[in-house]
C-alpha positions as CSV (number, residue, x, y, z in Angstrom):
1,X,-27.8,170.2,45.6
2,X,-27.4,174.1,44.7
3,X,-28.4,176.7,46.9
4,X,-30.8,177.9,43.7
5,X,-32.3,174.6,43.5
6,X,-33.2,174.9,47.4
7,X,-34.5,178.5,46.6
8,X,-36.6,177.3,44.0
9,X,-38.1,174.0,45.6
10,X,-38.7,176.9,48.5
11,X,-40.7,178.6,46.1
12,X,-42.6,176.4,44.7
13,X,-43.3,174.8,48.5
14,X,-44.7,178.0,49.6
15,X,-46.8,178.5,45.9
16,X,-48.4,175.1,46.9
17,X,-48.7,176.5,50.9
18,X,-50.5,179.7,49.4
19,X,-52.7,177.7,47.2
20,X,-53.7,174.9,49.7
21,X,-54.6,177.8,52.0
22,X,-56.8,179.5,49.6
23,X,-58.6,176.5,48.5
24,X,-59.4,175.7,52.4
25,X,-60.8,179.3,52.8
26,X,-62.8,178.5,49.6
27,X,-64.5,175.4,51.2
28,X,-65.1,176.8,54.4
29,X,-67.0,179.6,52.0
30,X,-68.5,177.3,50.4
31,X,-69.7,175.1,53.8
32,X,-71.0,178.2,54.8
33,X,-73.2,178.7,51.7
34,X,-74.7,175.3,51.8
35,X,-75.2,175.6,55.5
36,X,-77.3,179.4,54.6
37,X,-79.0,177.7,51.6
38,X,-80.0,174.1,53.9
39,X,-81.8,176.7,56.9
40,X,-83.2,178.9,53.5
41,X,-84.8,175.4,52.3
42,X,-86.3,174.2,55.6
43,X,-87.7,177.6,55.7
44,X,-89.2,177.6,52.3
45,X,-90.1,173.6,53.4
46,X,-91.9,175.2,56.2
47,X,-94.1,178.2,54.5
48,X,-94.8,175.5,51.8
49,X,-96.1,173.6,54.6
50,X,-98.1,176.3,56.4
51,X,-99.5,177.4,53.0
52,X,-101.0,174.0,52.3
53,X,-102.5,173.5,55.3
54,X,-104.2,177.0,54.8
55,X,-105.1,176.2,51.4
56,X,-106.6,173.5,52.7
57,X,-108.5,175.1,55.4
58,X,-109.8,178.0,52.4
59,X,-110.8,175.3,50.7
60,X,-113.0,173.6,53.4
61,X,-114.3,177.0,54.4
62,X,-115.5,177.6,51.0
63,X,-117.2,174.4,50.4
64,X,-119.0,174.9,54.0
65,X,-120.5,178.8,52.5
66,X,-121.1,176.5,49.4
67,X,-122.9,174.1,51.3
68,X,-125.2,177.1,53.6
69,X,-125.8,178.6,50.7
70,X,-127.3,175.6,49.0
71,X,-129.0,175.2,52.3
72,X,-130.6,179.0,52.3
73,X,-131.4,179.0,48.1
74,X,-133.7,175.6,49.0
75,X,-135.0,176.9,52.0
76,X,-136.2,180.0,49.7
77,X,-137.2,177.7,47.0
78,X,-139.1,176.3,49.3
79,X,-140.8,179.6,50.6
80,X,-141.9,180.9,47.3
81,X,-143.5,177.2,46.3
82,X,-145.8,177.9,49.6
83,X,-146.4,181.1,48.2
């Protein structure tokens, strides 16, 4: 083999080096997203969580002033029949 033909496998070695290198960088950016956007979809997991159960509590909460409210009308109702 030539000396050029070395120099040029050389070259095209270290073009493959420099690309393998870059890819890894881009997966470790990449692992690193997913890893952000997995904790910023527990998160959201979470508050959708919490946010339910509240709703849930509003909701029983209104149907309980619903319910004293019905309770107070017929206890008027009531008051002006006597009347």
């Amino acid at each position: 083999m030539s000396f050029d033909v070395l120099e040029k496998l050389e070259k095209k070695i270290q073009v493959a080096v420099d690309a393998i290198d870059l890819l890894q960088m881009e997966v470790e950016e990449l692992k690193e997203q997913n890893a952000k956007l997995d904790e910023e979809k527990q998160q959201l997991a979470q508050n959708q969580t919490q946010l339910e159960q509240e709703n849930q509590q509003l909701k029983q909460q209104h149907e309980a002033w619903q319910d004293r409210l019905r309770v107070l009308l017929g206890k008027i109702d009531q008051v002006e029949e006597n009347v």
